[in-house]
N, CA and C atoms as an extended XYZ file, in Angstrom:
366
Properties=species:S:1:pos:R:3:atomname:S:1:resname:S:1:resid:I:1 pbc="F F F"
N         0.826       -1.154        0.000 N   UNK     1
C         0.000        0.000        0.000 CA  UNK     1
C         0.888        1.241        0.000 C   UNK     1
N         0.506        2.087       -0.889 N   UNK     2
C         1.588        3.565       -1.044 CA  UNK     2
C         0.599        4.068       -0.701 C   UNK     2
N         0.975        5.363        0.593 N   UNK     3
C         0.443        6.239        0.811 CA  UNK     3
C         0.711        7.797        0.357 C   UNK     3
N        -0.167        8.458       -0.047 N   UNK     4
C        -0.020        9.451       -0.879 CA  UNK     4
C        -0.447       10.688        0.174 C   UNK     4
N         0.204       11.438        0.062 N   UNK     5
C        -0.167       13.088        0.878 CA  UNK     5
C        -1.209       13.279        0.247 C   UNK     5
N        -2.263       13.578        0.989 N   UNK     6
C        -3.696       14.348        0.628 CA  UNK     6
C        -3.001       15.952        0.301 C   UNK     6
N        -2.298       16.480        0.209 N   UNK     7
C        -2.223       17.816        0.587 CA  UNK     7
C        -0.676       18.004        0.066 C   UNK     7
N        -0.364       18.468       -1.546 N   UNK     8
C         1.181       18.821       -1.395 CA  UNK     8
C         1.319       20.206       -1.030 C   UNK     8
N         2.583       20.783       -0.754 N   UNK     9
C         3.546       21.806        0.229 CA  UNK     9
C         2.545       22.832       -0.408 C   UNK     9
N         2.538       23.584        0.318 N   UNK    10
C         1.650       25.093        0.059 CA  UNK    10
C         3.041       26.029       -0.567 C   UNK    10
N         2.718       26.724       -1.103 N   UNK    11
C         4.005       28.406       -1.471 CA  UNK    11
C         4.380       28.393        0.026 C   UNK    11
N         3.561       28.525        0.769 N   UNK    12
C         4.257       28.910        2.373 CA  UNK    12
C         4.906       28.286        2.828 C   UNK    12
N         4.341       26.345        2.625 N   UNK    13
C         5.257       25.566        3.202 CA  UNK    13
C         6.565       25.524        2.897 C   UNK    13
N         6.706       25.764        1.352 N   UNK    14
C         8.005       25.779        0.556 CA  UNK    14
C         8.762       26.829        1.279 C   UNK    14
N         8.256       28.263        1.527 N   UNK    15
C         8.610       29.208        1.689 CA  UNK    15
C         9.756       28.859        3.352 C   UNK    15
N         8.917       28.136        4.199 N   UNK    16
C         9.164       27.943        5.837 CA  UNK    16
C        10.045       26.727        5.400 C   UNK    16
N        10.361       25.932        4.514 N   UNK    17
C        11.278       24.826        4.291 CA  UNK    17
C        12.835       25.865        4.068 C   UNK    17
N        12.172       26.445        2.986 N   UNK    18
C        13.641       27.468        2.634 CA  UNK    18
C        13.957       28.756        3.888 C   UNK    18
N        13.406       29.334        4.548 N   UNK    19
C        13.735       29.755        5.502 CA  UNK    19
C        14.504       28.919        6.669 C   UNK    19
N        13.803       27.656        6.774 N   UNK    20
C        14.760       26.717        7.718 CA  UNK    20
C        15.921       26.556        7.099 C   UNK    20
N        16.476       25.963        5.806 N   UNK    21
C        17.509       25.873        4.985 CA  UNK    21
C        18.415       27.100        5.316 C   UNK    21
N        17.823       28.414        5.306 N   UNK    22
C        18.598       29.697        4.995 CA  UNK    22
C        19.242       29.903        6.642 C   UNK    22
N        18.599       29.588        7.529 N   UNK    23
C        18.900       29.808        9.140 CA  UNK    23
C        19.934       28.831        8.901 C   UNK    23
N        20.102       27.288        9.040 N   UNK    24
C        20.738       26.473        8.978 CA  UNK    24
C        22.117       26.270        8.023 C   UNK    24
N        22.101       27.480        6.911 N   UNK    25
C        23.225       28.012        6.309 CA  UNK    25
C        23.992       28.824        6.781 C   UNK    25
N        23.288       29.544        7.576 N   UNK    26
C        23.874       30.829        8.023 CA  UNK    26
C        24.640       30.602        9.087 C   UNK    26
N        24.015       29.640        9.888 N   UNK    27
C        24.538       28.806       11.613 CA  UNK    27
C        25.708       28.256       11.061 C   UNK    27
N        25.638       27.436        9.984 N   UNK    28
C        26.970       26.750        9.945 CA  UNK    28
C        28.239       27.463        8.885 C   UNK    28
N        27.965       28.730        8.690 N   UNK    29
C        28.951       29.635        8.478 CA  UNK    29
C        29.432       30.443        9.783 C   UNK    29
N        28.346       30.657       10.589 N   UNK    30
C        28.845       31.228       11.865 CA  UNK    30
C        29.991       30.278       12.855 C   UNK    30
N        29.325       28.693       12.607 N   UNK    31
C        30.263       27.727       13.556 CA  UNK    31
C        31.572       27.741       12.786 C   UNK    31
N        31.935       27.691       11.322 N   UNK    32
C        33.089       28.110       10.707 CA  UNK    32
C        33.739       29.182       11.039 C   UNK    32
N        33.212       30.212       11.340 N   UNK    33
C        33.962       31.717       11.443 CA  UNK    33
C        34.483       31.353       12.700 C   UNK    33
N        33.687       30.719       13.607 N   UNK    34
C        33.944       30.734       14.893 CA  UNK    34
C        35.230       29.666       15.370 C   UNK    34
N        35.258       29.046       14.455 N   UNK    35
C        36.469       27.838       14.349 CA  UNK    35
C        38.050       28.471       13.759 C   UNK    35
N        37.777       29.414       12.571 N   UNK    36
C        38.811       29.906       12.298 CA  UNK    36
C        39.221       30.728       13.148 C   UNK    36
N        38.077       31.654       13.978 N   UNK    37
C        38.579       32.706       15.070 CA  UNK    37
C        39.513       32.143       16.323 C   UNK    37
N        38.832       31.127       16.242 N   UNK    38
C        39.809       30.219       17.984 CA  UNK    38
C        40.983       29.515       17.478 C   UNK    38
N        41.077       28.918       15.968 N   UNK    39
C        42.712       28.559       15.396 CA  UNK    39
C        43.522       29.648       15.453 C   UNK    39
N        43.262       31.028       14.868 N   UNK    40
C        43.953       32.056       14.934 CA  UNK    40
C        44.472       32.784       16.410 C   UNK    40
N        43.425       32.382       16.892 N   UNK    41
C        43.462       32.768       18.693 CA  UNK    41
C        44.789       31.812       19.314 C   UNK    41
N        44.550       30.395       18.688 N   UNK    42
C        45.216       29.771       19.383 CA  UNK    42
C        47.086       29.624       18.634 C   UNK    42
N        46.895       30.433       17.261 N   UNK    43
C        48.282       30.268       16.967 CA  UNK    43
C        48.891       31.662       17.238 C   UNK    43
N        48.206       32.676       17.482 N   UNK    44
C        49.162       33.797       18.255 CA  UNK    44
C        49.326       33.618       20.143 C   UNK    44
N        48.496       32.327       20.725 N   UNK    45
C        49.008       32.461       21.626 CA  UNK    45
C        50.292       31.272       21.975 C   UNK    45
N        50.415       30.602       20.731 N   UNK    46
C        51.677       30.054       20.783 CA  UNK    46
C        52.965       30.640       19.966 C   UNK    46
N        52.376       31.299       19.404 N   UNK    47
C        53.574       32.510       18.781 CA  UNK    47
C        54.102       33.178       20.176 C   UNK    47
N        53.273       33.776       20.960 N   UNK    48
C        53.389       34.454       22.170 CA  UNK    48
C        54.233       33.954       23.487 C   UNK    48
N        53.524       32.373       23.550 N   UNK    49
C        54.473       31.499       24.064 CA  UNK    49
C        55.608       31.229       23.936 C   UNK    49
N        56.143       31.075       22.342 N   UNK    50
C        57.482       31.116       22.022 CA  UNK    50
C        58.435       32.158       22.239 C   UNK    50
N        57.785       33.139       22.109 N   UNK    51
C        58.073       34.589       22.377 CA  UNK    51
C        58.938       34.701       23.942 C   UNK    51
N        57.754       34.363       24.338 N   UNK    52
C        58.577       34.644       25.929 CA  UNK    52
C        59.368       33.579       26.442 C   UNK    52
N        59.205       32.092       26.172 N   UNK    53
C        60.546       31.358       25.908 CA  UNK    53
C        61.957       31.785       25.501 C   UNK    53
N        61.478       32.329       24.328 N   UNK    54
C        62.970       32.633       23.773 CA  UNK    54
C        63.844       34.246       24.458 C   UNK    54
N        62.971       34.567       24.990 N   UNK    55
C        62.884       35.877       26.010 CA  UNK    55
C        63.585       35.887       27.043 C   UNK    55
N        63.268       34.721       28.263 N   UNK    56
C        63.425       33.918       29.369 CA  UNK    56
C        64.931       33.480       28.362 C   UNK    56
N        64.835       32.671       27.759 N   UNK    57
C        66.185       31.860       27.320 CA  UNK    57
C        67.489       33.441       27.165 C   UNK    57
N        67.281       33.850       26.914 N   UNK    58
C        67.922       34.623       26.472 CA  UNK    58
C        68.473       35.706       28.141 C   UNK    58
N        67.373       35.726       28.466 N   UNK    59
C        67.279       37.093       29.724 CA  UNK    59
C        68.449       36.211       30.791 C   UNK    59
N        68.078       34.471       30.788 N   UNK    60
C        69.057       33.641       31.583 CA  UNK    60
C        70.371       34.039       31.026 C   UNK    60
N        70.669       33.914       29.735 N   UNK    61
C        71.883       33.964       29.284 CA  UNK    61
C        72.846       34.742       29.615 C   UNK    61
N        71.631       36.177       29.841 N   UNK    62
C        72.635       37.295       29.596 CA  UNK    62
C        72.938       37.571       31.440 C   UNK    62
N        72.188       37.267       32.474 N   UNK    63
C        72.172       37.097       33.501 CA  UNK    63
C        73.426       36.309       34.128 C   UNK    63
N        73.679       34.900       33.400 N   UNK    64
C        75.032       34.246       33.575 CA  UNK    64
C        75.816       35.070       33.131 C   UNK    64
N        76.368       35.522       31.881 N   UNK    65
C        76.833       36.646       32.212 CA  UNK    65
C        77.877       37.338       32.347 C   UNK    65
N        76.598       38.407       33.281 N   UNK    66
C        76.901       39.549       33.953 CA  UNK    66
C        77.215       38.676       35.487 C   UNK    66
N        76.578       37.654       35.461 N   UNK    67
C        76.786       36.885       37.381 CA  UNK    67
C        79.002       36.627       37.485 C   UNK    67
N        78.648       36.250       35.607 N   UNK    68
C        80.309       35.802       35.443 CA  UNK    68
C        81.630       37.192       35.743 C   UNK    68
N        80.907       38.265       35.031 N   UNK    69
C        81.607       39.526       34.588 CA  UNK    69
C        81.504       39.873       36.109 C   UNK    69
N        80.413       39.669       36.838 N   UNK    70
C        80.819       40.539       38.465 CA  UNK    70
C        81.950       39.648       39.270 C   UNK    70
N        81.526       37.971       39.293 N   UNK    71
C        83.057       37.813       40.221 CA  UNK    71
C        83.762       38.338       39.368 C   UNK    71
N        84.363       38.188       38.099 N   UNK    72
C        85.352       38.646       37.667 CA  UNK    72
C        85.961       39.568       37.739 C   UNK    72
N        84.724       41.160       38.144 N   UNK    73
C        85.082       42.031       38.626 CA  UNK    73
C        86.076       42.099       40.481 C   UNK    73
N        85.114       41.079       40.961 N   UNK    74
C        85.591       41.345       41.955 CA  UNK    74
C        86.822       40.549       42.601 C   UNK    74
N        86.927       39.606       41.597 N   UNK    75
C        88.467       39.599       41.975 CA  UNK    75
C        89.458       40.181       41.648 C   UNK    75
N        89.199       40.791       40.236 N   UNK    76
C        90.090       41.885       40.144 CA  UNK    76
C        90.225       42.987       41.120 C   UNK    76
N        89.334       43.335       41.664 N   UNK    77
C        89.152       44.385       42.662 CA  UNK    77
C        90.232       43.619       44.000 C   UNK    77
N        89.524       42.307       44.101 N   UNK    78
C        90.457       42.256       45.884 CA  UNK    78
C        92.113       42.045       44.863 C   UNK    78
N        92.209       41.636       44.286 N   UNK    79
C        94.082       41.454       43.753 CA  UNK    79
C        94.591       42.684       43.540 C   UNK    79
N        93.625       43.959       42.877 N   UNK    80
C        94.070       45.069       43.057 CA  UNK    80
C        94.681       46.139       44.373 C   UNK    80
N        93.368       45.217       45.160 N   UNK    81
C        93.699       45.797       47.145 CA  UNK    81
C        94.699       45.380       47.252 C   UNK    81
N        95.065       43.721       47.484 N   UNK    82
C        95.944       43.476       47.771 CA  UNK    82
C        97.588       43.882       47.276 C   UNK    82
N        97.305       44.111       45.890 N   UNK    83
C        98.555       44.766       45.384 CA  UNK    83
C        98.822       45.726       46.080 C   UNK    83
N        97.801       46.602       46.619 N   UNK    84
C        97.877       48.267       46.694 CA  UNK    84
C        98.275       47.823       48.236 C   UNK    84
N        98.179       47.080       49.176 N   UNK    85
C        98.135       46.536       50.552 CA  UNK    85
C       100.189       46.354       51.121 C   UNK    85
N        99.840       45.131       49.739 N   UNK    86
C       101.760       44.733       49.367 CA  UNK    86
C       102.359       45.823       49.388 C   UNK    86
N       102.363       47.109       48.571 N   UNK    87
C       102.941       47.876       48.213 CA  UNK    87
C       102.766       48.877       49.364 C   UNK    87
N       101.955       49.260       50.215 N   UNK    88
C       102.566       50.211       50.972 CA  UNK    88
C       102.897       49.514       52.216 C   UNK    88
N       103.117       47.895       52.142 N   UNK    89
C       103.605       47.378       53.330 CA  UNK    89
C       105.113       47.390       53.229 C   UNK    89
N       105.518       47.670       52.098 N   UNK    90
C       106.803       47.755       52.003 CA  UNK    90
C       107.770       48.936       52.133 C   UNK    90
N       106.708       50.288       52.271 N   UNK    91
C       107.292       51.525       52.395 CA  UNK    91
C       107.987       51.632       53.991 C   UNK    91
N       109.104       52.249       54.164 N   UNK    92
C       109.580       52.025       55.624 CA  UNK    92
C       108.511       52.989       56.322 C   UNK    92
N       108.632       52.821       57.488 N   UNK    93
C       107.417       53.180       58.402 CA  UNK    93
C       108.042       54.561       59.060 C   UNK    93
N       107.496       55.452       58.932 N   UNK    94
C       107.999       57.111       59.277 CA  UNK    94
C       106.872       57.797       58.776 C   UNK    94
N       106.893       59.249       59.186 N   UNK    95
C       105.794       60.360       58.547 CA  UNK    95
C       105.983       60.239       57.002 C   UNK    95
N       104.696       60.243       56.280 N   UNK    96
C       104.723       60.561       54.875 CA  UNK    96
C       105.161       61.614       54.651 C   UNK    96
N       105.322       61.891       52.780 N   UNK    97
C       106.562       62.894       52.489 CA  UNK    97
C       105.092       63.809       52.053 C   UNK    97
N       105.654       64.688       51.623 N   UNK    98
C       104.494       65.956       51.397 CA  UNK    98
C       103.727       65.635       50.366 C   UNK    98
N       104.516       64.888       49.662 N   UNK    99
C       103.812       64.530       48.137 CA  UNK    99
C       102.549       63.426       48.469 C   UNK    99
N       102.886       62.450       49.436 N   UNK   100
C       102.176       61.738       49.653 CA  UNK   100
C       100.642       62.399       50.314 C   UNK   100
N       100.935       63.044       51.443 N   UNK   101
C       100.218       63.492       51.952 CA  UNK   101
C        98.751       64.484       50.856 C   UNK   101
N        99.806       65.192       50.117 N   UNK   102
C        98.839       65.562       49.159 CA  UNK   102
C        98.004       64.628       48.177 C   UNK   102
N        98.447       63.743       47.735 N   UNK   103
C        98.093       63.037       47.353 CA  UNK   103
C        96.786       62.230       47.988 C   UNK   103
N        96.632       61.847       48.889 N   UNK   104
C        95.722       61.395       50.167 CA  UNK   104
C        94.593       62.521       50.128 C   UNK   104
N        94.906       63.610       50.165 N   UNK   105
C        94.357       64.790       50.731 CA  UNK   105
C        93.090       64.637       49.218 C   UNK   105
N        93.611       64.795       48.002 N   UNK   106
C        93.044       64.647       46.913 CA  UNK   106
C        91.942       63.859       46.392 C   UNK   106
N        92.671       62.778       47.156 N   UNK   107
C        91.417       61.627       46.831 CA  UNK   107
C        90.849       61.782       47.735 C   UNK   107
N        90.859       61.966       48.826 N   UNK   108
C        89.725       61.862       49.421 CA  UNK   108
C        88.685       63.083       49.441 C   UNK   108
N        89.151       64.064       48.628 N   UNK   109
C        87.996       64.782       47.707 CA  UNK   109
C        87.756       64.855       46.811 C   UNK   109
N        88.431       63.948       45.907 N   UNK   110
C        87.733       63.099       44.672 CA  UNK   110
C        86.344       62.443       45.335 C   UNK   110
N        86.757       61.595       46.472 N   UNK   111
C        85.946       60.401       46.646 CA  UNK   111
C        84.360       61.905       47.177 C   UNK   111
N        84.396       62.533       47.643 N   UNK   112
C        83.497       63.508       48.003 CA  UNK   112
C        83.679       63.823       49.496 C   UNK   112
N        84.488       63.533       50.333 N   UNK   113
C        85.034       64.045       51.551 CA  UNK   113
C        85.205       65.630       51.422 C   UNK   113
N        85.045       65.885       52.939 N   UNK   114
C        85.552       67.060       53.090 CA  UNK   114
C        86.731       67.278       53.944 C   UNK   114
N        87.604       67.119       53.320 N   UNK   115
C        89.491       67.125       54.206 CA  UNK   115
C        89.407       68.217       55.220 C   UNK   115
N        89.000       69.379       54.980 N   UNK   116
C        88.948       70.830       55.455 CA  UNK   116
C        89.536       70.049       57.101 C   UNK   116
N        88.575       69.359       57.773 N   UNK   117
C        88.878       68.959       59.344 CA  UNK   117
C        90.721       68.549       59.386 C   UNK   117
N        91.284       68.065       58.369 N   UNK   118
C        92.267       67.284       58.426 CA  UNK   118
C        93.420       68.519       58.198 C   UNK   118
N        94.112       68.757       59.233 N   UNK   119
C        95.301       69.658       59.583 CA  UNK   119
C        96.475       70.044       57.985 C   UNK   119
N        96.522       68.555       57.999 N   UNK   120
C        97.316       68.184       56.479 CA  UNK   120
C        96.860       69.000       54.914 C   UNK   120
N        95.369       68.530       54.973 N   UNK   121
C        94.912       69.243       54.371 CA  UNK   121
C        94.421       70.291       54.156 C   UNK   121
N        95.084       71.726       54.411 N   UNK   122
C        94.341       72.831       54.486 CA  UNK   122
C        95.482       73.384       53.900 C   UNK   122
């Protein structure tokens, strides 16, 4: 037994078929847009990621270093004391000569002292 529709699609029905069609086109261009928006989302935030990896990698690098360049500094600094230590341990022990004295007097208003108190220096 074939059963036959008493009743084919009205203009309207056609009309509300293609309106469903046209919603259901439109939705699944929106779920597309919305798919490319979150790939793009998600490859600048691994661009971003890399970014500050290579940032970090780098910021360590330069950190070792400067960690290297400061002892380095500072042993140059104590071998320099000590040179400077050696050397006036060897001067014989008596009043300094005038030259010296001036000399003293100088730096220590280089360094930003004020000698003025110091007898020597005036």
């Amino acid at each position: 037994m074939i059963l036959r529709l008493a009743n084919p699609l009205t203009p309207s029905g056609w009309a509300a078929i293609a309106l469903c069609g046209l919603v259901v086109a439109i939705l699944a261009l929106c779920a597309v847009d919305q798919r490319a928006r979150h790939q793009e989302r998600q490859r600048a935030a691994q661009a971003l990621a890399e970014a500050n990896a290579r940032a970090l990698e780098r910021d360590a690098i330069a950190r070792d270093r400067a960690a290297t360049e400061r002892v380095a500094d500072i042993l140059k600094t104590h071998a320099d004391e000590r040179k400077m230590r050696d050397a006036l341990d060897t001067l014989p022990d008596g009043p300094p000569s005038d030259r010296r004295v001036r000399l003293a007097c100088e730096r220590l208003r280089q360094q930003g002292d004020d000698p003025a108190a110091i007898p020597a220096c005036r």
